[in-house]
C-alpha positions as CSV (number, residue, x, y, z in Angstrom):
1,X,0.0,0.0,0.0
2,X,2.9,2.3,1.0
3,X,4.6,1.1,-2.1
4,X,1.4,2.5,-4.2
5,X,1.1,5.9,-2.1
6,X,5.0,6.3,-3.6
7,X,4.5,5.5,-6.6
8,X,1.5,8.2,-7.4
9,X,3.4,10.5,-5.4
10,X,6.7,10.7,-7.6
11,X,5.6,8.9,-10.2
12,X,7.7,6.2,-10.3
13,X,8.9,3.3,-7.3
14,X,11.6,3.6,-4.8
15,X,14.7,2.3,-6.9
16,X,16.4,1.1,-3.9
17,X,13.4,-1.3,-2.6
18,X,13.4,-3.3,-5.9
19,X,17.2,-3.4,-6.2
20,X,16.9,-4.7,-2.7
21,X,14.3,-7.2,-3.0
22,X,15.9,-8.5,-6.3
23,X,19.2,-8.9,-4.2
24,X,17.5,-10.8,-1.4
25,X,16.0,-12.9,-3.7
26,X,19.4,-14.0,-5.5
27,X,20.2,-14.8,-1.7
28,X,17.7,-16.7,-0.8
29,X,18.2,-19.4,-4.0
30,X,20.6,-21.8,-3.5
31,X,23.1,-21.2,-6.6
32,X,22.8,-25.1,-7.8
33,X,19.1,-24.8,-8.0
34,X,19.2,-24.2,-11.3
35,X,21.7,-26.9,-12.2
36,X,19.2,-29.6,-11.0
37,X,16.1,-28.4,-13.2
38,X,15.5,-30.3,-16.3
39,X,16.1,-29.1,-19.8
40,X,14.4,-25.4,-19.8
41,X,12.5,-25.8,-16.8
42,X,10.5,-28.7,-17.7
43,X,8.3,-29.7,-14.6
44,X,7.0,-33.4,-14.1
45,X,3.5,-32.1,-14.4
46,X,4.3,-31.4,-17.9
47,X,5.8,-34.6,-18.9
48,X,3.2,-36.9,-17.6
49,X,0.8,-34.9,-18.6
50,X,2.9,-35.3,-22.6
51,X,3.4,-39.0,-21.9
52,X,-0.3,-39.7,-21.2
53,X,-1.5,-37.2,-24.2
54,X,0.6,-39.2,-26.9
55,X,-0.1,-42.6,-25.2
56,X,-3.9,-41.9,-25.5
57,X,-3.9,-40.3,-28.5
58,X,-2.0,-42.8,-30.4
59,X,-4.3,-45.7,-28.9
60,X,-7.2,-43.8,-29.9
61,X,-5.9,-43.6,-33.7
62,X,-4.6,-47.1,-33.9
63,X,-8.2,-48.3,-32.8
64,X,-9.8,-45.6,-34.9
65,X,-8.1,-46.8,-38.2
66,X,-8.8,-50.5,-37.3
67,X,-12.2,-49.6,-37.3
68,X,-12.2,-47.5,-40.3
69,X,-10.3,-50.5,-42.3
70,X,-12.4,-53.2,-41.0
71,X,-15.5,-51.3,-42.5
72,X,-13.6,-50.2,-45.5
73,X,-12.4,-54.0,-46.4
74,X,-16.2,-55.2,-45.5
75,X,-18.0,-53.5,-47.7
76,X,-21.6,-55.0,-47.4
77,X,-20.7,-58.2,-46.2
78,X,-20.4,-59.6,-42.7
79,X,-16.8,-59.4,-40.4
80,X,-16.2,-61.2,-37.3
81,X,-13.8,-59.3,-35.2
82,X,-11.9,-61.6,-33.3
83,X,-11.4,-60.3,-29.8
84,X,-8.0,-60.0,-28.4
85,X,-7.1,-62.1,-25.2
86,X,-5.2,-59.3,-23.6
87,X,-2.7,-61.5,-22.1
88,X,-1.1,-62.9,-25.3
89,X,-2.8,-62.1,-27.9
90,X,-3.4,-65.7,-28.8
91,X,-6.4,-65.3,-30.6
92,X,-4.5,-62.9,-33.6
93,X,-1.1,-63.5,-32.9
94,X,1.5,-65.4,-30.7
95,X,4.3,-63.0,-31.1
96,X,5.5,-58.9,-31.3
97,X,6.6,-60.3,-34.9
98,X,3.8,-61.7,-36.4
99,X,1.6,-58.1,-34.9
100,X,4.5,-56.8,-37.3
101,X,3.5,-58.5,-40.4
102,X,-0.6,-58.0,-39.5
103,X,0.3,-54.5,-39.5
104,X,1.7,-54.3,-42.6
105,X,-0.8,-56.2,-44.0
106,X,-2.8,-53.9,-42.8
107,X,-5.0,-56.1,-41.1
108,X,-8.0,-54.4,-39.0
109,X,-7.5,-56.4,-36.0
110,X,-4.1,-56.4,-35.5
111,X,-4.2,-52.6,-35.9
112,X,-6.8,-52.7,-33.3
113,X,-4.7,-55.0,-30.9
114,X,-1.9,-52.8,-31.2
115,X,-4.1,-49.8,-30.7
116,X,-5.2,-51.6,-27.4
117,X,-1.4,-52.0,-26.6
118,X,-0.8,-49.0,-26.8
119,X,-3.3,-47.9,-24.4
120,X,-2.3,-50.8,-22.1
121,X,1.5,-49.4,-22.4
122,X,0.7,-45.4,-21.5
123,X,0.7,-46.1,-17.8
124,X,4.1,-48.0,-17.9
125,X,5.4,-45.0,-20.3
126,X,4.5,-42.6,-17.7
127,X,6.5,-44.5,-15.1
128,X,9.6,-45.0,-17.3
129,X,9.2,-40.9,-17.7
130,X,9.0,-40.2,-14.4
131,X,11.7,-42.7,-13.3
132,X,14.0,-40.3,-16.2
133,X,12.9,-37.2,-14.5
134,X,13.8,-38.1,-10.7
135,X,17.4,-39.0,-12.6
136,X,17.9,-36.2,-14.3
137,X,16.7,-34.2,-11.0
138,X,19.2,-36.5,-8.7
139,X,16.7,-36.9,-6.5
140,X,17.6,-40.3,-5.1
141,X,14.3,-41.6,-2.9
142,X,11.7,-40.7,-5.6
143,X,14.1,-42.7,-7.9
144,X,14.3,-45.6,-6.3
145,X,10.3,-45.6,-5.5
146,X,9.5,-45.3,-9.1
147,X,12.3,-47.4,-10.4
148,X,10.8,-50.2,-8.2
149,X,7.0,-49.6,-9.4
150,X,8.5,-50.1,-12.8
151,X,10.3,-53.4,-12.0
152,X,7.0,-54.3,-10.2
153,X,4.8,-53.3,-13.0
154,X,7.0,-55.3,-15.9
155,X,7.9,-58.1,-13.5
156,X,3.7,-58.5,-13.6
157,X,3.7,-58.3,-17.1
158,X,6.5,-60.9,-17.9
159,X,4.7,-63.0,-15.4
160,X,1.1,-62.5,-16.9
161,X,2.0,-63.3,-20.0
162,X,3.7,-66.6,-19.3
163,X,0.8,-68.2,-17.9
């Protein structure tokens, strides 16, 4: 308020007060703050929030152009869709290979399955992002949390799909 009264009064701020507030606050941060941000400031709001974007958004158009070539290659006549066992994917195909060759076939379901991986992967991309970021940021305990829920998380997966 006293800062305003000054200001109308002369008609510009007290030079002194924001030299002095600027100085304190070159004080107060710790000079290798800045060495232990990521790339331009990046916070991990903003790369989860990029990681989950692309993950769904890539699902959705996999899925989306399974669809659309499913109904494109039917054309008036009847197409079963043969639903994916998530674990495996034994139903279209045994291995990441042969979803390889149904892709470039350009076989509807396969697109779909991989669509549906996809999705099924996001969560484990964000995990692998964040376990980058707590690196990059050196901060040792979130690292090791999140370095373990990813060892958890594929340790389920390699286990799921053995059964």
């Amino acid at each position: 308020m006293a800062h305003a009264r000054e200001w109308q009064a002369t008609g510009s701020p007290d030079k002194n007060r924001g030299r002095a507030a600027a100085l304190t606050a070159k004080r107060s941060r710790p000079e290798s703050a800045a060495a232990d941000q990521p790339p331009s400031g990046i916070q991990l709001e903003q790369v989860v929030s990029w990681v989950l974007k692309v993950g769904s958004y890539l699902s959705v158009a996999l899925m989306l152009l399974g669809i659309a070539l499913m109904v494109w290659s039917s054309r008036g006549t009847a197409h079963t869709v043969a639903m994916p066992r998530i674990a495996g994917l034994q139903t279209l195909t045994d291995t990441p290979s042969g979803l390889i060759r149904g892709a470039e076939r350009g076989d509807p379901n396969t697109i779909i399955s991989l669509g549906l991986l996809a999705l099924i992967a996001t969560p484990v991309a964000r995990v692998a992002s964040t376990v980058v970021y707590f690196w990059w940021k050196k901060d040792r305990t979130y690292l090791a949390i999140t370095s373990f829920v990813l060892l958890v998380l594929l340790i389920g997966f390699a286990v799921g799909t053995s059964e």
